[in-house]
Each structure stands twice: as structure tokens, then as C-alpha cells.
C-alpha positions as CSV (number, residue, x, y, z in Angstrom):
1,X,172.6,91.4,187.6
2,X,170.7,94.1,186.3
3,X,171.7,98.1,186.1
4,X,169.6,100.7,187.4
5,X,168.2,104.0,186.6
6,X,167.2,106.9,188.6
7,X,163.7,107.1,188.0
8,X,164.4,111.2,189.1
9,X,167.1,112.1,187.2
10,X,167.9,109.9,184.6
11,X,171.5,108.7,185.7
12,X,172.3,105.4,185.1
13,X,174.3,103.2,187.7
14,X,176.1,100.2,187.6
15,X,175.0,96.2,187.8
16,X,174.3,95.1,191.4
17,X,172.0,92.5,192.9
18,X,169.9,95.5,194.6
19,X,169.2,99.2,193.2
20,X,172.0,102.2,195.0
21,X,170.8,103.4,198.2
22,X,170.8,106.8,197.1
23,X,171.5,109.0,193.7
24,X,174.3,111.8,194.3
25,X,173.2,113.9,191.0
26,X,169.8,113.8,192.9
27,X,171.3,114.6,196.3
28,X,173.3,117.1,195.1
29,X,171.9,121.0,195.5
30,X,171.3,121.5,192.0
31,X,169.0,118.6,192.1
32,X,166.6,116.9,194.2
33,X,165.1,113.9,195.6
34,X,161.8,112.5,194.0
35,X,159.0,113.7,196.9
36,X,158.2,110.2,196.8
37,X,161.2,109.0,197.8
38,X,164.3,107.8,195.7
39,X,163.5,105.0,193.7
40,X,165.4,103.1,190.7
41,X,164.4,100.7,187.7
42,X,166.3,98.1,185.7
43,X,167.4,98.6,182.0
44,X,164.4,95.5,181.5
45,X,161.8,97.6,183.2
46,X,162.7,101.0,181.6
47,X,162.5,99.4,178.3
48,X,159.1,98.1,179.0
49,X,157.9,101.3,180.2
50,X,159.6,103.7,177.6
51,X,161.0,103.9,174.1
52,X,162.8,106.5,172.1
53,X,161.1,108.8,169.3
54,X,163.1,110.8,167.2
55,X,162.1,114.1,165.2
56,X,163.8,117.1,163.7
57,X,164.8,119.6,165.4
58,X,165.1,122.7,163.7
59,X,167.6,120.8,161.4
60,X,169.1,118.0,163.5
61,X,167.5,115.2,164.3
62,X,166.9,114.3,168.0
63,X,166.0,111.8,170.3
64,X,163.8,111.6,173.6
65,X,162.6,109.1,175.9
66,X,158.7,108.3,175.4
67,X,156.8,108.8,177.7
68,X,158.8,112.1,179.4
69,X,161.1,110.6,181.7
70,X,163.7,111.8,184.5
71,X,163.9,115.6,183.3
72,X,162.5,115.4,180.0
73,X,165.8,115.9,178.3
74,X,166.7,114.8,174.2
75,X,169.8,114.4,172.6
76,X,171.1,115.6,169.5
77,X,172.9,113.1,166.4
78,X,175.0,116.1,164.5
79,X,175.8,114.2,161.6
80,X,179.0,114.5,159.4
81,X,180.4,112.3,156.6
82,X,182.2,109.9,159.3
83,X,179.6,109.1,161.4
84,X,177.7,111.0,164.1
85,X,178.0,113.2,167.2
86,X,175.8,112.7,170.1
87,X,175.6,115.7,171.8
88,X,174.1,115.2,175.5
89,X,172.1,111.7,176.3
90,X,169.2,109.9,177.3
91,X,168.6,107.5,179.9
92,X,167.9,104.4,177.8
93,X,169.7,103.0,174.3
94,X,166.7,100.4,172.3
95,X,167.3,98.3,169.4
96,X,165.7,100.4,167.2
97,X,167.0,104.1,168.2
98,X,170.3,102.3,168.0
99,X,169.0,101.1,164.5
100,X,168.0,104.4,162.9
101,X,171.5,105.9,164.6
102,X,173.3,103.7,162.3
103,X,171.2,104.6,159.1
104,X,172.1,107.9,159.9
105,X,175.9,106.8,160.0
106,X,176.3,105.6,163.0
107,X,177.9,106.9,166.2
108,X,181.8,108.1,166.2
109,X,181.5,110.3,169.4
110,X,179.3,111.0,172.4
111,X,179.4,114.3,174.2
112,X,177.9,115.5,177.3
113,X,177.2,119.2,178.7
114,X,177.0,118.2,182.5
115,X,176.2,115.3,184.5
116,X,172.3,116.2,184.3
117,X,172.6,114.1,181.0
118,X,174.9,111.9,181.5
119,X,172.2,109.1,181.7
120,X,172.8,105.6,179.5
121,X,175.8,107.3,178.0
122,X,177.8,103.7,178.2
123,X,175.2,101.8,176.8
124,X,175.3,103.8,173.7
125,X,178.5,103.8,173.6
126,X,178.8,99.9,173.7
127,X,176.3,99.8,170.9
128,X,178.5,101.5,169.1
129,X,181.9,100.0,169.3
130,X,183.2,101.7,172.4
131,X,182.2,105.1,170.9
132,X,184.6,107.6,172.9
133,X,182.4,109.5,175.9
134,X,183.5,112.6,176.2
135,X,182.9,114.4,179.8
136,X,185.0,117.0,181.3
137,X,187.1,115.8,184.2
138,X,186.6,118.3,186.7
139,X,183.1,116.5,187.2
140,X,184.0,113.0,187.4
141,X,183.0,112.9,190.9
142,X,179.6,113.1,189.6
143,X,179.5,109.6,187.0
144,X,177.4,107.1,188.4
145,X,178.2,104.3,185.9
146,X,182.3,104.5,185.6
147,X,183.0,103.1,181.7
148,X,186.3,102.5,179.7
149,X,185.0,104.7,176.7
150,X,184.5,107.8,179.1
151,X,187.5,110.3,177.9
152,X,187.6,112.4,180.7
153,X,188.9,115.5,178.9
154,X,190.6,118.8,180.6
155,X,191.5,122.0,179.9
156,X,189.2,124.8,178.2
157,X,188.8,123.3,175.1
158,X,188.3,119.8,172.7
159,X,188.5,119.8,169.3
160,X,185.9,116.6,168.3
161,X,186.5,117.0,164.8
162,X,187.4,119.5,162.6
163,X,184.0,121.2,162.5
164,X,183.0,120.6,166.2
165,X,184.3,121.8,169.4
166,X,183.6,121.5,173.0
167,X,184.4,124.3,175.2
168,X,184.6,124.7,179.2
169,X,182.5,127.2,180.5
170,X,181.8,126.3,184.3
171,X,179.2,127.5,185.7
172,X,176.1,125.1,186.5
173,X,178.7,122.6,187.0
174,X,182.8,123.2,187.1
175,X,183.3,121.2,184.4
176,X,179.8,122.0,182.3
177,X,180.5,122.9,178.5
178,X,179.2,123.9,175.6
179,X,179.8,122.3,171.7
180,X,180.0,124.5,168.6
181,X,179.4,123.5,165.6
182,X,180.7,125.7,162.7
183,X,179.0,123.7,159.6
184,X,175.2,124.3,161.4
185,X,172.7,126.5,160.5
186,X,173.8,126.7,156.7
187,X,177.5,127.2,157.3
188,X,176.6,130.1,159.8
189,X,177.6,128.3,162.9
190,X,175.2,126.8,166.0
191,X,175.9,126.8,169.7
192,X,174.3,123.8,171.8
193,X,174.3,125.0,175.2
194,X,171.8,122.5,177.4
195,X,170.9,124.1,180.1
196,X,174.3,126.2,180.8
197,X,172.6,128.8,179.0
198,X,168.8,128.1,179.2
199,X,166.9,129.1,176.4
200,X,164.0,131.6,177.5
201,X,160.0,130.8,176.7
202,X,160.3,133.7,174.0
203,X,162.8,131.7,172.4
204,X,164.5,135.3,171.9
205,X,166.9,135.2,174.8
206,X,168.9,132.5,177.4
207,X,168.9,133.0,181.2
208,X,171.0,131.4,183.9
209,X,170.9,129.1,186.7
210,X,173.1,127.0,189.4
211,X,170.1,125.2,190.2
212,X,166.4,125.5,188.0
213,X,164.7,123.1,190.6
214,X,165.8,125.5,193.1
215,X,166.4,128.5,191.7
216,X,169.3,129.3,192.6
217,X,170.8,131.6,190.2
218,X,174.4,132.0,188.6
219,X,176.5,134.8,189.9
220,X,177.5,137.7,187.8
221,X,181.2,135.6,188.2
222,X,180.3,133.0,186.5
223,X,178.3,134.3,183.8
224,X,180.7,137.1,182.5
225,X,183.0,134.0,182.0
226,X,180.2,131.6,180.0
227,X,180.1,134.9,178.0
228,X,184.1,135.2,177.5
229,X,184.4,131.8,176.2
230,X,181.4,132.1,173.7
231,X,182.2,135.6,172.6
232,X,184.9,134.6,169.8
233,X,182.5,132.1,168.4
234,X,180.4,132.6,165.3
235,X,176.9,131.4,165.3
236,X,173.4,132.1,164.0
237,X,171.6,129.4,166.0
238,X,171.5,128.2,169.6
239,X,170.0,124.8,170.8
240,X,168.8,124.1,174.1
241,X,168.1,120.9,175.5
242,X,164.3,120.3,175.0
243,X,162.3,119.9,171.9
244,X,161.8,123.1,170.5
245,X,164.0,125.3,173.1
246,X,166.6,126.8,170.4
247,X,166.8,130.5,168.9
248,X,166.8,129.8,165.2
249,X,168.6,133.2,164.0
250,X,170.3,136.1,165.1
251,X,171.3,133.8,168.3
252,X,174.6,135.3,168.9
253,X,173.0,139.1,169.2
254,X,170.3,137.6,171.4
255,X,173.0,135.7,173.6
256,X,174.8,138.8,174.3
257,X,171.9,141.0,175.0
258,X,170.8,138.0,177.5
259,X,174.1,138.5,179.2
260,X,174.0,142.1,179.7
261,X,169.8,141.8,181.0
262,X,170.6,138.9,183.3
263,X,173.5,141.2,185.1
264,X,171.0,144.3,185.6
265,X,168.6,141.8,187.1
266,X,170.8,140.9,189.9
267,X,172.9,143.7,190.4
């Protein structure tokens, strides 16, 4: 029986002889459903329709689906001398992304910000050796394709390796998170936020949203604690979750004057 893929959002859901009737990330506020109507496609007919590229991204190589599919999103290998982190996903895992993953060292972790990019987190994982999944638990409600290497972590903070940490902020999701990676940006630290912190168009600043489709913003709440977790970190660099959408220096000045604009704005 095949699995099947949100053609909205990306999420991938288990083998049945006939797609879900509906998607719940798509159902869910923060998202919506396809104008069109929901719809779903196999692992076969995405990889007939799509493949993955991969390019640098200001110093980390990354990987998208091609053409843009679901919401456009790529994920990030940070590579250390074990193996790889894959920070956030993509919907679909092909023989050769899989291939240049393991020239690069392969896989030893997966980690996702929010169920938004969750997508074909277990089939990477399986290419992989049962690669651990790491997703917070206080959204498991939200995984569409339940999978033994999914570590469903708690508490405020993970410690990946000894260079890399995820950290709970809430937020756009209760359990959403952020990863920081001290050995980035030339030993100067890097934060990799998705889209709990959106990076602006000026590439300057980040902004703030409980729902971008239907901007709905964060309240001052939630924000002021996104900005107490990150304030003890160091970092020079921030990367969003689209090619191109980081701040490559002086990121952790341009985070906290983001934080103080986006609380005028709605006061």
C-alpha cells in the first residue's frame, strides 16, 4: 500500500489502500486547506513529479524539493566529524539526496522546529539506520506518520551533541524550538529558527507569527519568552527556513532590536 503526502503542506501520512480524508496540520488555524480542495499523492507519484537539489547556504549545505512543493521549505545537513544533523525536513527522501547525505557523512540525527516540517522525516530516517527524530512532545498530536525513531523529547532543552542544542521556545507551536549551533559561523555561534522567528525581507531583522497564512500574530506573551530562551545564547548568524532567508552577521543585535520593534507594533 502506498503512503501519502499532503500535496498543501508537505506532511507525510501513513500506508493505506486510499489517501486520509483530511490533513490536521492543514486543518489546523495556523494552516489551511488547498482552495482546491485537499488532495494527497503517493511516495511513487511525488518522486515522479519532484526531486531534491542541494546548494550552499551561506555555509551549510541545504536541501529543497524541486519544483517548490507544499510550503517551499529546505532543510539544513550541519555537518560534524560523526555524521550529520538534519535540521527541519522535506517532504520526500530520493536515492540520490540520500546518496550525497552519505558523502557528506551521513545522517546521525534529525531535528524538527514544528510540525510545518515535519514532512518525510521517517523516510530519512529509515535511510539512515533508524536515525533518531527528534520532535518535542508537547506537539505529538500533530505527527501524521507515527515512527519508532521519533524521540519525542520534553522539557526546555536537548543537548544533540556537544556543539548543538535544541531549545523550547513555544510560540507558533507549544512545543516549536529552535537549534543552536556554537561551532557555526566561524566559531561565532548560529541560531536556526524556521519560522519561529521569521526572518524579515531586509534580511536585517525577524518578525513573528501564530499563523503567516493568516496573519495572525504572536502575543507580546509569547515573544518576550522566544526572547528569554535565546538571550543567553551567543551567535553571529541566524537561519531561516528558505533559501537565502538568514542574517549573516551581527544576528544577535538584530534579533534583539526585532524583539523590542515587534512589541511597539502591537502595543
Amino acid at each position: 500500500m502506498p503512503l501519502w503526502t499532503c500535496f498543501q503542506c508537505g506532511a507525510q501520512f501513513p500506508e493505506s489502500g486510499a489517501p486520509p480524508r483530511a490533513c490536521l496540520i492543514c486543518a489546523d488555524e495556523r494552516q489551511f486547506v488547498n482552495w482546491k480542495g485537499q488532495s494527497f499523492l503517493t511516495r511513487e507519484e511525488m518522486s515522479e513529479r519532484c526531486e531534491i537539489a542541494w546548494r550552499d547556504d551561506l555555509g551549510v549545505v541545504g536541501l529543497r524539493v524541486e519544483p517548490s512543493f507544499a510550503i517551499g521549505q529546505r532543510a539544513l545537513l550541519l555537518c560534524e566529524a560523526d555524521g550529520c544533523v538534519m535540521w527541519d525536513c522535506v517532504p520526500l527522501a530520493t536515492d540520490e539526496a540520500v546518496a550525497h547525505v552519505r558523502s557528506l557523512g551521513g545522517l546521525k540525527a534529525i531535528a524538527v522546529s514544528h510540525p510545518h516540517f515535519y514532512g518525510a522525516a521517517a523516510d530519512w530516517s529509515e535511510a539512515f539506520g533508524g536515525a533518531p527524530v527528534y520532535l518535542h512532545g508537547d506537539d505529538r498530536a500533530f505527527v501524521t506518520r507515527p515512527h519508532p525513531a521519533i524521540v519525542p523529547w520534553s522539557g526546555e532543552t536537548l543537548k544533540v551533541s556537544e556543539a548543538i542544542q535544541l531549545l523550547r521556545t513555544g510560540g507558533h507551536f507549544p512545543g516549536a524550538s529552535v537549534l543552536h549551533w556554537k561551532a557555526a559561523a566561524e566559531g561565532k555561534g548560529a541560531l536556526f529558527v524556521g519560522d519561529i522567528a521569521m526572518v524579515a525581507m531586509d534580511r536585517r531583522h525577524v518578525s513573528f507569527m501564530y499563523s503567516y497564512p493568516n496573519y495572525l500574530p504572536l502575543g507580546a506573551a509569547a515573544v518576550r519568552r522566544i526572547a528569554d530562551v535565546i538571550a543567553p545564547l551567543s551567535f553571529d548568524r541566524i537561519y531561516g527556513a528558505w533559501w537565502d532567508r538568514n542574517i549573516a552577521s551581527g544576528a544577535k543585535a538584530g534579533f534583539d532590536a526585532s524583539v523590542a520593534r515587534y512589541l511597539k507594533a502591537i502595543a
